[in-house]
C-alpha positions in Angstrom: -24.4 -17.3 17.4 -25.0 -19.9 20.0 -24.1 -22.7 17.9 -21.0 -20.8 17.3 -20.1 -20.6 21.3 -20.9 -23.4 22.1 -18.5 -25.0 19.6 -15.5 -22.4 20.8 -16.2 -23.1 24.7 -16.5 -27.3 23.6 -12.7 -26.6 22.5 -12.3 -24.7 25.0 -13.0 -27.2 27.4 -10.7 -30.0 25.6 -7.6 -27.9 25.7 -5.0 -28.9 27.1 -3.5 -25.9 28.4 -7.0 -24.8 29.6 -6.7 -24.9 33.6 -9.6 -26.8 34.2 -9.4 -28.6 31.1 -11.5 -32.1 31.0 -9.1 -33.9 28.4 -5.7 -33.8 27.5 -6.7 -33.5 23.6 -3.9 -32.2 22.1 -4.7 -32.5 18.2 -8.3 -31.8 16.6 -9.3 -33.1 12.5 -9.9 -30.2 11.0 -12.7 -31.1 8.6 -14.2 -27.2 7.8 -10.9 -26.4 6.4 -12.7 -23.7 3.7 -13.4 -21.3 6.5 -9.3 -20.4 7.3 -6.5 -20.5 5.4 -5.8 -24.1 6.4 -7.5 -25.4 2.9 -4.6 -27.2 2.5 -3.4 -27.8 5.6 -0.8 -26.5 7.6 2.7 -28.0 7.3 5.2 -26.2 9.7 7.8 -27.0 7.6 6.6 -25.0 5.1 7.4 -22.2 7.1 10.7 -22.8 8.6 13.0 -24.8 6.7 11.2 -26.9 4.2 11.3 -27.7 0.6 8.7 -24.5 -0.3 10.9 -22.1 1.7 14.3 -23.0 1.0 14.9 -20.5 -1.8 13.5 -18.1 0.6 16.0 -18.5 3.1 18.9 -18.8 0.9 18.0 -15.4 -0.6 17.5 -13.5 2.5 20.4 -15.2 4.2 22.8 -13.0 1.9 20.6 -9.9 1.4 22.2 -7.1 3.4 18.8 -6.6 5.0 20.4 -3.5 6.7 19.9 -1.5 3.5 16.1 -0.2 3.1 16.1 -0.6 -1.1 17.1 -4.5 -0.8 13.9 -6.3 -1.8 13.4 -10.1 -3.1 12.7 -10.1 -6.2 13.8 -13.3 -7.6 10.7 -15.7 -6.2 8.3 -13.1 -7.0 9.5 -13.3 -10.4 9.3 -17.4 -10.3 5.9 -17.4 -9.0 4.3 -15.5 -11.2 5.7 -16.5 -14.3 5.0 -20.0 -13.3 1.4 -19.3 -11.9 0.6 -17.5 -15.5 2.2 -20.3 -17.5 0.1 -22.9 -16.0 -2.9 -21.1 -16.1 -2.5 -19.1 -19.1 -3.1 -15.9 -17.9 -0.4 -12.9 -19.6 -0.7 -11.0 -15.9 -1.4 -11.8 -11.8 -2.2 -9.3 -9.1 -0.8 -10.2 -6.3 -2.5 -9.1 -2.9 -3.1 -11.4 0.5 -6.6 -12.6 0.8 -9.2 -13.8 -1.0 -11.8 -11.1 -0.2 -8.4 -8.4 -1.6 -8.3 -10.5 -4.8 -11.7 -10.2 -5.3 -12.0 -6.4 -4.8 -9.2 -6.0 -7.3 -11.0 -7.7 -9.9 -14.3 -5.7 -9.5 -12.0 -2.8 -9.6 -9.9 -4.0 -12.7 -13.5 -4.9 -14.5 -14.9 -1.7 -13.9 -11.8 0.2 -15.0 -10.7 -2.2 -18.4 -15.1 -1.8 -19.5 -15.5 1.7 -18.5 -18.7 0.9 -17.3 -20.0 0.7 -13.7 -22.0 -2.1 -13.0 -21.1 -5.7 -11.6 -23.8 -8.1 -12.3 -23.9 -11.1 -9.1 -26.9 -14.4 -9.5 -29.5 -13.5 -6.6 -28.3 -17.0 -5.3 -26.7 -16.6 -1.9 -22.8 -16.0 -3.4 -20.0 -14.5 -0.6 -17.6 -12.8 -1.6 -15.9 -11.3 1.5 -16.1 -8.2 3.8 -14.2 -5.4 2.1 -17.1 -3.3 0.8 -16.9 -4.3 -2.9 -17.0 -7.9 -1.9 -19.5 -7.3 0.6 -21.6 -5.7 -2.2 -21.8 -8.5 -4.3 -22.2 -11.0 -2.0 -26.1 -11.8 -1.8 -28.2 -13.0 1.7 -25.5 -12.1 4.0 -27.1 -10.0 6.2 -25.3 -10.9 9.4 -22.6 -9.8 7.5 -23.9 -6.6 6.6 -26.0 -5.1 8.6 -25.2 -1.8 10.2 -22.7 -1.1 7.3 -24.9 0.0 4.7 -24.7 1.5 2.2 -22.5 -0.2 0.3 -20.8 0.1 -2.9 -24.1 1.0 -5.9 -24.1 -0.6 -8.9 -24.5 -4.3 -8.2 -27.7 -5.6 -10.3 -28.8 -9.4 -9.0 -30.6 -11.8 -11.6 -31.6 -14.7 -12.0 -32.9 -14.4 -15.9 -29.2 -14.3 -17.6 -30.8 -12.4 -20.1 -31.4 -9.1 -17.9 -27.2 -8.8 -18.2 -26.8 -5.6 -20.8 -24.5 -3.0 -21.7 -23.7 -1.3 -18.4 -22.6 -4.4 -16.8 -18.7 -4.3 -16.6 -18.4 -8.0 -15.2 -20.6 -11.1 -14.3 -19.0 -12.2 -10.7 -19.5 -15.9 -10.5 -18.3 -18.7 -7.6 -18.4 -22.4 -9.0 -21.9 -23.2 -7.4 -22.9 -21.9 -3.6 -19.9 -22.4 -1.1 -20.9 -20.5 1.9 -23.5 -22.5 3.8 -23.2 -25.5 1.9 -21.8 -26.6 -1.4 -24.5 -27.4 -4.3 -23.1 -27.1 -7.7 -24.7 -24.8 -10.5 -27.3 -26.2 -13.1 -24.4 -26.5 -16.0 -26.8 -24.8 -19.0 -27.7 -22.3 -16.4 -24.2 -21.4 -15.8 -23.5 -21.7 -19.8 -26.2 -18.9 -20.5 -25.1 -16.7 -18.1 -21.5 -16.4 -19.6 -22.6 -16.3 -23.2 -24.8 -13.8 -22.2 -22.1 -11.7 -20.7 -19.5 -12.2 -24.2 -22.4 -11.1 -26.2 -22.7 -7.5 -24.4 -19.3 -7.3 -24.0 -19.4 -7.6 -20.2 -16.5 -9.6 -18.4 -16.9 -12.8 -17.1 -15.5 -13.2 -13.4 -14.8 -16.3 -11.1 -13.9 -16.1 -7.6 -12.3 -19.4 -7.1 -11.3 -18.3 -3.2 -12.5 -21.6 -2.0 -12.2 -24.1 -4.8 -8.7 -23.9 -6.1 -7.6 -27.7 -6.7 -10.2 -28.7 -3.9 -12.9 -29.6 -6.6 -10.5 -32.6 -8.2 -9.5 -30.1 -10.8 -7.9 -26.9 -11.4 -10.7 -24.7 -11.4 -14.0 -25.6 -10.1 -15.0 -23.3 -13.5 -14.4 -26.6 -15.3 -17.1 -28.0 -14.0 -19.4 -26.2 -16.6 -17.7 -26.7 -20.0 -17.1 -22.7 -20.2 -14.3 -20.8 -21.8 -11.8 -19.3 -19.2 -12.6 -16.6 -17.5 -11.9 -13.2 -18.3 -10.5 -13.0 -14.6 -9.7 -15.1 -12.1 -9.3 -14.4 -8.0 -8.5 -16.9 -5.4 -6.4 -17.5 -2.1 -6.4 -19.6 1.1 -5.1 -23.1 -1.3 -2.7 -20.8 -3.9 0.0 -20.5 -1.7 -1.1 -23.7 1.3 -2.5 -21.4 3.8 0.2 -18.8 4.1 -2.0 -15.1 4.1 -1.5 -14.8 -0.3 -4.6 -13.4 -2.7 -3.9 -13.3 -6.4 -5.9 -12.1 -9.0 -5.2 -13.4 -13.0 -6.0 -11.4 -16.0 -4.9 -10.9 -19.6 -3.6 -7.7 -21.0 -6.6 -6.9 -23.0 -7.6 -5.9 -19.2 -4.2 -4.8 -18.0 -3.4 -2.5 -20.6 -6.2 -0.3 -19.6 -5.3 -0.3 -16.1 -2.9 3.0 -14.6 0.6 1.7 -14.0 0.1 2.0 -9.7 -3.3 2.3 -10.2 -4.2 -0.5 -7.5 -1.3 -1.6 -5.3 -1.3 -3.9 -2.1 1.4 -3.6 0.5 2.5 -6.9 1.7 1.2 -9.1 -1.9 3.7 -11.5 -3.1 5.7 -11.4 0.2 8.8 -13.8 -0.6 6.9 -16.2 1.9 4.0 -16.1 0.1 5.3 -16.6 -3.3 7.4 -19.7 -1.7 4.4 -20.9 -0.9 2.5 -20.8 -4.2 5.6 -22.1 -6.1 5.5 -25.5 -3.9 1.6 -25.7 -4.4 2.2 -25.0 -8.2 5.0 -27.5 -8.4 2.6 -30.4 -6.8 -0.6 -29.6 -7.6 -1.2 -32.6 -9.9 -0.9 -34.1 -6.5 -2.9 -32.6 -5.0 -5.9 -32.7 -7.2 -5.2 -36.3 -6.6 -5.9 -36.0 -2.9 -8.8 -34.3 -3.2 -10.4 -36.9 -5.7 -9.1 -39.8 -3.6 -10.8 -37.7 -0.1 -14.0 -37.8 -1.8 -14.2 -41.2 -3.0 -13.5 -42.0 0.5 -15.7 -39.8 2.4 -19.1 -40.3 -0.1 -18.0 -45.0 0.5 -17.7 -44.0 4.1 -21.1 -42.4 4.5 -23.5 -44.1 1.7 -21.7 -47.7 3.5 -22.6 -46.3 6.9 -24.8 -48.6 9.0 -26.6 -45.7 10.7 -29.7 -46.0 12.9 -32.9 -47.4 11.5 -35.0 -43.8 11.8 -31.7 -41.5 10.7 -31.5 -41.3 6.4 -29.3 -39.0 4.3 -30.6 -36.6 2.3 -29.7 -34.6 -1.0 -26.0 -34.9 -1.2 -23.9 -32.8 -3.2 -20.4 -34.4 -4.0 -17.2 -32.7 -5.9 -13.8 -33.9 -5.2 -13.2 -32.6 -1.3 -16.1 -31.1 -0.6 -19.3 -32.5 0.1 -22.3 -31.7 1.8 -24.7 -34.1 3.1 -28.5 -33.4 4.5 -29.1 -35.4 7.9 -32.7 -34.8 7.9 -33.9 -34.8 12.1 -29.8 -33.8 12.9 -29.7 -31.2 16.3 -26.8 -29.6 14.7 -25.0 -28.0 18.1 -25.4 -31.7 19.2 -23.3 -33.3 16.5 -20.8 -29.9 16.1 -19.8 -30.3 20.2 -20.2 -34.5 20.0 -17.7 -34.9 17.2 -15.4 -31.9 18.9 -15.4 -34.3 22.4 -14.3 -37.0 20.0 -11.2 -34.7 18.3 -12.7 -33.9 15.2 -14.0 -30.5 13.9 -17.5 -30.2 11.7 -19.7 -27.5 10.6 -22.8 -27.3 9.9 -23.3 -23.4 9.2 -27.2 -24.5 7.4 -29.8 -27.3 9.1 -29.6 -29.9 8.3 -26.5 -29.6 5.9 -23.0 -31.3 7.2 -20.4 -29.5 4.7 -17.2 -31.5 5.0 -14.4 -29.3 2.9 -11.1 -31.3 4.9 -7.5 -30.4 4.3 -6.1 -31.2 1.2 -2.9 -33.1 2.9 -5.0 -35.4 5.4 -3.9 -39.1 4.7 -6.2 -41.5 4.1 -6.6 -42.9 7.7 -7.1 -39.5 9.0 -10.2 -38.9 6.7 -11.4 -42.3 7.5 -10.9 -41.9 11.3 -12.5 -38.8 11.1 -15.2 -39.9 8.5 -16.0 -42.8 11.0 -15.5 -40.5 14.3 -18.7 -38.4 12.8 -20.7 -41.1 11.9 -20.2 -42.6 15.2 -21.6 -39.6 16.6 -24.8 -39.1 13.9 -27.0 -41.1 15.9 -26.3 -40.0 19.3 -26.5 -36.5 18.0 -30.6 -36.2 17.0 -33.4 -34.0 18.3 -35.5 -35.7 20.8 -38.7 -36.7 19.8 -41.2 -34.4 21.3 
């Protein structure tokens, strides 16, 4: 908790409309950008009178918004026929976060299997903080203590083979996310969802975090699987404008209650503007995110660092990357690298996660890339 003040009274300090603020720094490098909805970025155009929206605003501009029953249909209509035609899903569940997509999926799994337990790897997985997601989420306790008890029937494994008959869905992410990023072992992964076809059990990804940022689709690609039974995401889906959506077939969706699960602001004509745009340029950019990590891991491995400072284990896939700097004093390097305009984490010692905005050019990941590096060596614990 510390760390984390620290690092908001360090921007604090830099603002410039802070009274007593010590520099005029009027634009930070966001370089965390998988804790917000800024996973993409933030284009303000995208919200006033850009290319995503402009459908938007020619819609509303001749709705007679006066009269209660007039509602937008026509992008929510584009957006998810375009969203399942890419991804080759027959139905989406729109809602407006990630942690809302996920709890519709535990709820669709349970519902389509009618059976009552959803199986999570005992690996350190979040989910979110709605009490399904914080119920399958594992070694979270700052997040959950003092909410207990939460939602029963979540059985933790690590021996894929303990998955049976009561389990309605297997609720994967593509690797740990949270604290750092470190990929699953492939055959590992592989077991675990043959395993769950051969009891009959769903197999469920939440891809909240790794939509396009992986230098693919689906950061599920990464293990050679089949595609999922279901699929939940957000933040990226619609570039950082509040949008969840859940994908599913109808062999789930024909069991479900017409109005059985609803959401009150999912697929918002803003939000659906926004995930048509993203849809329209994705092949873009999963290009970015490749090109971001080629520069960031030539960045770092050509570093000339100080003599006594080495990285560690490093764990590399498209834009996000995290990198051990064994001997790092992590508030030191978090508040450094803010003085200097660009924004790290490191939420697990010694681990740097860098997860930057998918629409950073390629001098603002090197100036950032070089800003931190600049700042590795005068960022160390002292020698006792």
């Amino acid at each position: 908790m510390s760390h984390l003040l620290n690092f908001v009274n360090t921007v604090d300090a830099l603002n410039p409309f802070t009274p007593h603020g010590e520099r005029n720094m009027t634009r930070f490098l966001d370089m965390f950008a998988d804790t917000g909805t800024a996973i993409l970025g933030y284009d303000h155009s995208l919200c006033s009178n850009g290319e995503a929206l402009n459908d938007l605003e020619e819609t509303l501009a001749h709705l007679p918004l006066h009269v209660p029953h007039v509602i937008p249909y026509k992008l929510r209509e584009k957006a998810s026929t375009l969203l399942c035609e890419q991804n080759g899903y027959d139905k989406i569940f729109w809602s407006c976060s990630g942690e809302q997509a996920v709890e519709a999926m535990l709820k669709f799994a349970r519902k389509a299997t009618g059976r009552t337990v959803w199986a999570v790897p005992d690996t350190g997985q979040f989910h979110g903080r709605t009490y399904g997601a914080m119920s399958v989420s594992v070694q979270q306790e700052n997040h959950i203590s003092g909410h207990q008890p939460l939602v029963p029937g979540v059985m933790r494994f690590t021996d894929p083979f303990v998955i049976d008959e009561n389990v309605a869905c297997v609720i994967l992410t593509p690797g740990l996310l949270n604290k750092v990023y470190e990929p699953y072992q492939k055959d590992w992964v592989q077991k675990i969802c043959s395993r769950a076809k051969e009891v009959g059990a769903l197999v469920c990804f939440d891809e909240t975090q790794t939509h396009l940022r992986l230098g693919r689709d689906w950061g599920y690609e990464l293990y050679d699987i089949d595609k999922p039974d279901m699929i939940c995401t957000a933040k990226g889906i619609a570039g950082g404008i509040p949008c969840g959506v859940t994908f599913l077939n109808d062999s789930i969706a024909d069991k479900l209650a017409r109005g059985g699960h609803f959401n009150t602001f999912g697929a918002s004509p803003r939000a659906c503007a926004g995930a048509i745009y993203i849809a329209e340029h994705k092949e873009e950019l999963i290009n970015d995110a490749v090109g971001m990590g080629e520069i960031i891991f030539s960045r770092f491995r050509e570093a000339e660092l100080h003599e006594k400072i080495s990285i560690g284990a490093w764990h590399s896939d498209g834009a996000m990357h995290h990198i051990e700097l064994p001997g790092i004093d992590p508030a030191k390097l978090v508040e450094n690298c803010a003085c200097e305009g660009v924004l790290v984490q490191m939420p697990k010692e010694p681990v740097l996660k860098l997860t930057p905005p998918l629409v950073y050019s390629i001098g603002e990941i090197e100036k950032a890339c070089d800003i931190i590096i600049n700042q590795i060596p005068k960022s160390m614990k002292e020698e006792k």
